[in-house]
Chimera marker file (.cmm) of the C-alpha trace (Angstrom):
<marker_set name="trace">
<marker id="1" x="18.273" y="-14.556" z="-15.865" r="1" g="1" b="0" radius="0.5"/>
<marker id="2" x="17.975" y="-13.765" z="-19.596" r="1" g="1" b="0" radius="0.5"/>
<marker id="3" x="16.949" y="-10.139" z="-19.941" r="1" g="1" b="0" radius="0.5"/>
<marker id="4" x="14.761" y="-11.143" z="-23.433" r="1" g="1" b="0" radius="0.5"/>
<marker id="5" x="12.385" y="-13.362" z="-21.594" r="1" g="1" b="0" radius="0.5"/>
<marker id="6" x="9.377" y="-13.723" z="-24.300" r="1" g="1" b="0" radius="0.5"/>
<marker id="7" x="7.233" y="-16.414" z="-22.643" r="1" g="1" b="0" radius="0.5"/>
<marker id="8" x="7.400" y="-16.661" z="-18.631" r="1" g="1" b="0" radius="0.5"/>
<marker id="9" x="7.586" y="-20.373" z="-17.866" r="1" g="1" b="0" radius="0.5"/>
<marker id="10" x="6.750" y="-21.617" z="-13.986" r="1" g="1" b="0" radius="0.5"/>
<marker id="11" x="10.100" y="-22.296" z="-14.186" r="1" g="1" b="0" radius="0.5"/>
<marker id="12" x="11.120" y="-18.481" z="-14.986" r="1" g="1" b="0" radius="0.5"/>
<marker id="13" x="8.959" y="-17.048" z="-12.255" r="1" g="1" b="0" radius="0.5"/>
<marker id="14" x="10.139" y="-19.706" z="-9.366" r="1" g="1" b="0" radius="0.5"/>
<marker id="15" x="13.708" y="-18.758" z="-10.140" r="1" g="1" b="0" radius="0.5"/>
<marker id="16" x="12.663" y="-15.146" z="-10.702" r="1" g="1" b="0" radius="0.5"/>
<marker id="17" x="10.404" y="-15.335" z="-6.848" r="1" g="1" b="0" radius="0.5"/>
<marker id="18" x="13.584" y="-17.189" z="-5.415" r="1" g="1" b="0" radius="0.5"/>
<marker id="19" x="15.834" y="-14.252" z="-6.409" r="1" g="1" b="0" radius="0.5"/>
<marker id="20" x="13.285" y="-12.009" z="-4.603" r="1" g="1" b="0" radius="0.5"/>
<marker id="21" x="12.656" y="-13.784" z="-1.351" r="1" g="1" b="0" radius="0.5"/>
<marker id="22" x="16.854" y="-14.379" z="-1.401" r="1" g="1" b="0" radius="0.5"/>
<marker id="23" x="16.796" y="-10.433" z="-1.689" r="1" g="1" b="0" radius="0.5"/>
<marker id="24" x="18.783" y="-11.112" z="-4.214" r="1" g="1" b="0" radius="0.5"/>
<marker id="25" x="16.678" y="-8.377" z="-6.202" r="1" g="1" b="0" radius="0.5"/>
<marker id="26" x="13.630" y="-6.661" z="-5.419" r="1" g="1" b="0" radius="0.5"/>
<marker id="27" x="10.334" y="-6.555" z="-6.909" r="1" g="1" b="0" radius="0.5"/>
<marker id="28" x="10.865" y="-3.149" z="-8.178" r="1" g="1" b="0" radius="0.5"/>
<marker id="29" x="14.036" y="-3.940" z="-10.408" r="1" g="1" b="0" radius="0.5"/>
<marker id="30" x="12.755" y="-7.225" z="-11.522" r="1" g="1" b="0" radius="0.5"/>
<marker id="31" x="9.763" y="-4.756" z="-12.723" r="1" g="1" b="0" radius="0.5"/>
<marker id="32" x="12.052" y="-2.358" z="-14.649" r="1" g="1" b="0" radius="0.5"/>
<marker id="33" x="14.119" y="-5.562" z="-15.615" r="1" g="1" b="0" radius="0.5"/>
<marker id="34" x="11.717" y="-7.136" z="-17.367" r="1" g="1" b="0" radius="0.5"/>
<marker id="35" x="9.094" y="-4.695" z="-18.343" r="1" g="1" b="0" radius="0.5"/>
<marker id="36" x="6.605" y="-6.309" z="-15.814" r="1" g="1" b="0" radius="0.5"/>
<marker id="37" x="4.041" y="-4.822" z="-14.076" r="1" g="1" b="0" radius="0.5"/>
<marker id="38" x="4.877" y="-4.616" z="-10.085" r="1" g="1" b="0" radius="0.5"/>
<marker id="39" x="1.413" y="-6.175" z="-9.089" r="1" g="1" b="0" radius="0.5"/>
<marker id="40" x="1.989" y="-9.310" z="-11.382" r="1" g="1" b="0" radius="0.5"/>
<marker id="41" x="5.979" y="-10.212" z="-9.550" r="1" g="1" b="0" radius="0.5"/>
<marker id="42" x="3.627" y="-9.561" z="-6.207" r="1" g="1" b="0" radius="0.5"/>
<marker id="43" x="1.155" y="-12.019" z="-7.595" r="1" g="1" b="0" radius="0.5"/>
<marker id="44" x="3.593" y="-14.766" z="-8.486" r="1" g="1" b="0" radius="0.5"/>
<marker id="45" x="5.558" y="-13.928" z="-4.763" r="1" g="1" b="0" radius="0.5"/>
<marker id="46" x="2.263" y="-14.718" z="-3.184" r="1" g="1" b="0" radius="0.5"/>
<marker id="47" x="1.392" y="-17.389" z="-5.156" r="1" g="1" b="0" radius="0.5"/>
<marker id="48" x="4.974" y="-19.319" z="-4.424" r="1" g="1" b="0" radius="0.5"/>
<marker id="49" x="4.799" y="-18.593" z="-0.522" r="1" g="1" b="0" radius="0.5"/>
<marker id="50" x="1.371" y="-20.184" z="-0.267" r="1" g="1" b="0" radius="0.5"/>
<marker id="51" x="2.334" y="-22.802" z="-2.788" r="1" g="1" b="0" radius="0.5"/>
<marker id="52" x="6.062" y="-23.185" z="-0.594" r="1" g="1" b="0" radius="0.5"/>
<marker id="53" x="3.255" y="-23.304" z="2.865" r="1" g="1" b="0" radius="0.5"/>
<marker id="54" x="1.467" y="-25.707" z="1.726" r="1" g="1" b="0" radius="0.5"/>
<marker id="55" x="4.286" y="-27.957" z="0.057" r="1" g="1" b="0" radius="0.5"/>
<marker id="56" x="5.441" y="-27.669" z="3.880" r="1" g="1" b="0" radius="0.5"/>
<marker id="57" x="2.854" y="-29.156" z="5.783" r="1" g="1" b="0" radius="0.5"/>
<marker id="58" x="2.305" y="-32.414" z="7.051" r="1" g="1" b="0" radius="0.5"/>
<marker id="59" x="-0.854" y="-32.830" z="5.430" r="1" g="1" b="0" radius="0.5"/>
<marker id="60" x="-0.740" y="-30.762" z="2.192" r="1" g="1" b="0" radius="0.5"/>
<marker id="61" x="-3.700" y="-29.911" z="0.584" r="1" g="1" b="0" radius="0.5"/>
<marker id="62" x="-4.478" y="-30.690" z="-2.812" r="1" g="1" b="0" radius="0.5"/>
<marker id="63" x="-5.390" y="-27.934" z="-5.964" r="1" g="1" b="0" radius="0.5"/>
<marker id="64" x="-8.488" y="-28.210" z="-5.656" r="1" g="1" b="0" radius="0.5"/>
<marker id="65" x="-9.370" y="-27.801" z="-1.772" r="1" g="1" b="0" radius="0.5"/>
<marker id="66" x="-6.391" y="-24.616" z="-2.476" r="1" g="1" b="0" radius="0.5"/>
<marker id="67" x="-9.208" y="-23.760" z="-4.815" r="1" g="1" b="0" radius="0.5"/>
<marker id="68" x="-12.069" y="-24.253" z="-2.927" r="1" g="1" b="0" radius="0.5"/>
<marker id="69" x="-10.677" y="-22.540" z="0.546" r="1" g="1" b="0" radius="0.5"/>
<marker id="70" x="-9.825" y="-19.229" z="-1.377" r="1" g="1" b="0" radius="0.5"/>
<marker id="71" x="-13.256" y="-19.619" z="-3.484" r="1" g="1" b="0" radius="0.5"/>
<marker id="72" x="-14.650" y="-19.504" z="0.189" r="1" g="1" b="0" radius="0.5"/>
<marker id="73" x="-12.959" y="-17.058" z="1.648" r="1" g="1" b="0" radius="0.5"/>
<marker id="74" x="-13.592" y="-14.285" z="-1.578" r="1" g="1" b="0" radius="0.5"/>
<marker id="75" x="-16.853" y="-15.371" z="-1.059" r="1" g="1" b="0" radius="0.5"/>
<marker id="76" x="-16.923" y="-14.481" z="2.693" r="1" g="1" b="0" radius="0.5"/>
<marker id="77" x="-15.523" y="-11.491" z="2.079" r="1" g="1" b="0" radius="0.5"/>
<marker id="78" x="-18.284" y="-10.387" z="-0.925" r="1" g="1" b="0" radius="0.5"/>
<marker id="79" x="-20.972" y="-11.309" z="1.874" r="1" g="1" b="0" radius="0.5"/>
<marker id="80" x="-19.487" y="-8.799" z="4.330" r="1" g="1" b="0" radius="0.5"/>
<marker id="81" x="-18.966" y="-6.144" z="1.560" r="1" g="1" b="0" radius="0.5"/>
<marker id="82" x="-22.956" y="-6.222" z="0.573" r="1" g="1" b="0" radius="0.5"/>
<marker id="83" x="-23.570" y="-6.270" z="3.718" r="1" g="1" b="0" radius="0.5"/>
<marker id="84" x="-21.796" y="-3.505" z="4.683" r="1" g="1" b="0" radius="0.5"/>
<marker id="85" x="-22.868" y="-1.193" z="1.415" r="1" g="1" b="0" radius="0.5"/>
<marker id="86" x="-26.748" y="-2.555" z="2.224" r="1" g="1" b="0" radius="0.5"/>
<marker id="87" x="-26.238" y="-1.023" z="5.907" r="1" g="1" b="0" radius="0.5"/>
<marker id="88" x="-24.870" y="2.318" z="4.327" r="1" g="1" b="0" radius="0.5"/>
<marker id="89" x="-27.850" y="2.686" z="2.235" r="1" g="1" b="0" radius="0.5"/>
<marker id="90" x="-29.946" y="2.192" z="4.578" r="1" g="1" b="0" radius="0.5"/>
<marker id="91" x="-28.555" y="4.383" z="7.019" r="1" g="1" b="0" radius="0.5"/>
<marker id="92" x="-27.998" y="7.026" z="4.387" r="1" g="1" b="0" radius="0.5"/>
<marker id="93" x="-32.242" y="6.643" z="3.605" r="1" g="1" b="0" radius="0.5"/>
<marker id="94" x="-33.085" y="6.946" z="7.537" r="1" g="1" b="0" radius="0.5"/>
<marker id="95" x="-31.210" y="9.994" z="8.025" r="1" g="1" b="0" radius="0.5"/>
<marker id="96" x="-32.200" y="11.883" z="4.479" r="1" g="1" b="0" radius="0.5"/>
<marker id="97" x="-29.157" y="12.127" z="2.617" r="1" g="1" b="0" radius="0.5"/>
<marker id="98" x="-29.394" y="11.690" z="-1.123" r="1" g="1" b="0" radius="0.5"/>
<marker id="99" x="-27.383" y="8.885" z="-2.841" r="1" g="1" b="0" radius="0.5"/>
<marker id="100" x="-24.538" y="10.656" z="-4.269" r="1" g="1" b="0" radius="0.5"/>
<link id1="1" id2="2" r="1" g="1" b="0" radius="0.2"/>
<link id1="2" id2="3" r="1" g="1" b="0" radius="0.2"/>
<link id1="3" id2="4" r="1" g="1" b="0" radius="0.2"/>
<link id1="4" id2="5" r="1" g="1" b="0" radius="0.2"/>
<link id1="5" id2="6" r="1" g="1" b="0" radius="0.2"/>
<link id1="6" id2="7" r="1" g="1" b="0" radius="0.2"/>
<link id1="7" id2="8" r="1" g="1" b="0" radius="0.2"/>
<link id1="8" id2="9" r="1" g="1" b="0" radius="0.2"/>
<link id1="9" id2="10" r="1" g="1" b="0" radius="0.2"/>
<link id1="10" id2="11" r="1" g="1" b="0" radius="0.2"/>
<link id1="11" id2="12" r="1" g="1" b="0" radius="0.2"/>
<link id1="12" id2="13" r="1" g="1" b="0" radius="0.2"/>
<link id1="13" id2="14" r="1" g="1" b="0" radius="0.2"/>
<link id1="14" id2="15" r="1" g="1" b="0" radius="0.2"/>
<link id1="15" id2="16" r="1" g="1" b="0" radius="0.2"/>
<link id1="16" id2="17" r="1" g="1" b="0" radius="0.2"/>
<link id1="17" id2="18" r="1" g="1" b="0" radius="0.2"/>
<link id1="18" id2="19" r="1" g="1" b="0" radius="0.2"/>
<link id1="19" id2="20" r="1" g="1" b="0" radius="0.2"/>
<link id1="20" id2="21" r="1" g="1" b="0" radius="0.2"/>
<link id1="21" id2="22" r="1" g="1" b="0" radius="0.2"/>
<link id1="22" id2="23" r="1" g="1" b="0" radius="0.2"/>
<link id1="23" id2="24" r="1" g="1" b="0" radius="0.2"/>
<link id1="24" id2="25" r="1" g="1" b="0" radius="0.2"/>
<link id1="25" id2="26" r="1" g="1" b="0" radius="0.2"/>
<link id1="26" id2="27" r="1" g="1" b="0" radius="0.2"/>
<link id1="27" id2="28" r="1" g="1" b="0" radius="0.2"/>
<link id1="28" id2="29" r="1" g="1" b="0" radius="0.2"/>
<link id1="29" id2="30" r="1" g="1" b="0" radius="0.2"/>
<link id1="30" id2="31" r="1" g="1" b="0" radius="0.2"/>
<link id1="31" id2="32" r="1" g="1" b="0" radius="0.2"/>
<link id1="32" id2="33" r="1" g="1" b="0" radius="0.2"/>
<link id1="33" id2="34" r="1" g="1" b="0" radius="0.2"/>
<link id1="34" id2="35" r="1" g="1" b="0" radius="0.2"/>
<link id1="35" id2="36" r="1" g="1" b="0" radius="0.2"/>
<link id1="36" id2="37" r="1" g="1" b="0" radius="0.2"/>
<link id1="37" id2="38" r="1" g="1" b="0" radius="0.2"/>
<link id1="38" id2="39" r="1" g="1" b="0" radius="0.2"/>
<link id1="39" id2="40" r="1" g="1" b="0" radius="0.2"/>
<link id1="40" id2="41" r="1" g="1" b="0" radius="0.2"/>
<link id1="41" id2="42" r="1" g="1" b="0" radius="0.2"/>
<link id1="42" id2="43" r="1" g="1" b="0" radius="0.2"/>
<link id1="43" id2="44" r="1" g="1" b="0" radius="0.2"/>
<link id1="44" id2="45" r="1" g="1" b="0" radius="0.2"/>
<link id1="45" id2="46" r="1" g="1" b="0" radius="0.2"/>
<link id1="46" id2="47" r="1" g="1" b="0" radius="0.2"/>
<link id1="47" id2="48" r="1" g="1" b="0" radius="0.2"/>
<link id1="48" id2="49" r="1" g="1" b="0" radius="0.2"/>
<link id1="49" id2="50" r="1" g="1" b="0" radius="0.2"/>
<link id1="50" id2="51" r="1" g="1" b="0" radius="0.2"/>
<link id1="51" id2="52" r="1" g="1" b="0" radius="0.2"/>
<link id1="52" id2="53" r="1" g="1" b="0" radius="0.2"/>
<link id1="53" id2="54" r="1" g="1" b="0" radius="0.2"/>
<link id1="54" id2="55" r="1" g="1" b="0" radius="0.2"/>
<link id1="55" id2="56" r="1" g="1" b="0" radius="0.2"/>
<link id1="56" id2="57" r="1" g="1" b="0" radius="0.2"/>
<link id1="57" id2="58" r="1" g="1" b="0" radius="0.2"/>
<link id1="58" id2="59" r="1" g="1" b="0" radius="0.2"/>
<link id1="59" id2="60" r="1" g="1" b="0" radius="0.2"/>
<link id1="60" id2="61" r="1" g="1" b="0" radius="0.2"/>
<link id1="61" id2="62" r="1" g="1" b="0" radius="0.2"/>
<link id1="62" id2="63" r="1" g="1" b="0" radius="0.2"/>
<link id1="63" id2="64" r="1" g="1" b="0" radius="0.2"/>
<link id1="64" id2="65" r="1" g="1" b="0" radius="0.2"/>
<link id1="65" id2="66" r="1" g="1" b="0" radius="0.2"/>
<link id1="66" id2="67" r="1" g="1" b="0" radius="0.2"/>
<link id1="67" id2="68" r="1" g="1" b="0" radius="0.2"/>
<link id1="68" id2="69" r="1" g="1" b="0" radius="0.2"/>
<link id1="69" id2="70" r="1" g="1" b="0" radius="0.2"/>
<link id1="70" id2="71" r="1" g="1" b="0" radius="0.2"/>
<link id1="71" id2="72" r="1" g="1" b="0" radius="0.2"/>
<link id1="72" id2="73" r="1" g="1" b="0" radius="0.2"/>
<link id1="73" id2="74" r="1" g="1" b="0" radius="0.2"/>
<link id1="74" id2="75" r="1" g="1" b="0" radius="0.2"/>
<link id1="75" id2="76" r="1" g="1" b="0" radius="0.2"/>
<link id1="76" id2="77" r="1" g="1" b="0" radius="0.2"/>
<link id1="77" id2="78" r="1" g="1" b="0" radius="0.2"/>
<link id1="78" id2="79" r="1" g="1" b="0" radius="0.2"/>
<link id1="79" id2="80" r="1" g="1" b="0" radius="0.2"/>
<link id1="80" id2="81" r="1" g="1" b="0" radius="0.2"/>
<link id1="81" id2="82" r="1" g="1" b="0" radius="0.2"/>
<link id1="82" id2="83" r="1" g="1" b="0" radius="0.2"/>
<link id1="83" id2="84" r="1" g="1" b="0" radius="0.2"/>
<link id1="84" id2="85" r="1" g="1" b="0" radius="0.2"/>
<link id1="85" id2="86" r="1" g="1" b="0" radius="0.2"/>
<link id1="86" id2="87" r="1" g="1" b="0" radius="0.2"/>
<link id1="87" id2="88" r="1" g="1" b="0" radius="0.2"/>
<link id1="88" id2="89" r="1" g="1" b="0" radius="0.2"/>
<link id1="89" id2="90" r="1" g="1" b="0" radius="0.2"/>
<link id1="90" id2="91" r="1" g="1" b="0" radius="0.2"/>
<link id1="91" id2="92" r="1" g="1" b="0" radius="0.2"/>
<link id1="92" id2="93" r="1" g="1" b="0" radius="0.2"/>
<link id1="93" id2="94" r="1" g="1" b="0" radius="0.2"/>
<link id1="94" id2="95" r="1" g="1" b="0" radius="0.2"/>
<link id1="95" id2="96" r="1" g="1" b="0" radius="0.2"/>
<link id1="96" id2="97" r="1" g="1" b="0" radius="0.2"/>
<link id1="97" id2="98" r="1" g="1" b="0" radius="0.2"/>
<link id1="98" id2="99" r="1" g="1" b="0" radius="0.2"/>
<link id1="99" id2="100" r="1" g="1" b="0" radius="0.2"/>
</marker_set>
């Protein structure tokens, strides 16, 4: 791949996230290579195994129900969160301890 890479088509990362799942490089010299942060390569490796799972199945979902199951899900998770912090304060008030 061309090491001055100023604008990072879908094309460039798919070739770039086929490299790494080849382990043909890692996600740590494709960082250095390309002056890229290591979280945004684990992004786009994420993004092109769901993207590869779903291309895969025998009923593949469309964008927006992709969109809609993860809106879900983050939203499922934010419950439990607020749920969790709203038990901690409470239990922190019953037993006297200030909020720090």
């Amino acid at each position: 791949m061309d090491d001055e890479i100023k604008r990072w088509t879908a094309r460039r990362k798919s070739a770039l996230v086929l490299e790494i799942i080849q382990s043909k490089t890692t996600i740590a010299e494709a960082s250095r290579a390309y002056d890229l942060p290591p979280s945004e390569i684990e992004k786009w490796v994420d993004d092109g195994k769901r993207g590869m799972e779903n291309a895969l199945r025998a009923n593949p979902q469309d964008l927006r129900e992709q969109y809609e199951k993860q809106l879900k899900d983050l939203q499922e998770a934010y419950g439990e969160a607020m749920l969790e912090l709203r038990a901690r304060k409470k239990l922190q008030s019953l037993l006297g301890e200030d909020e720090k």
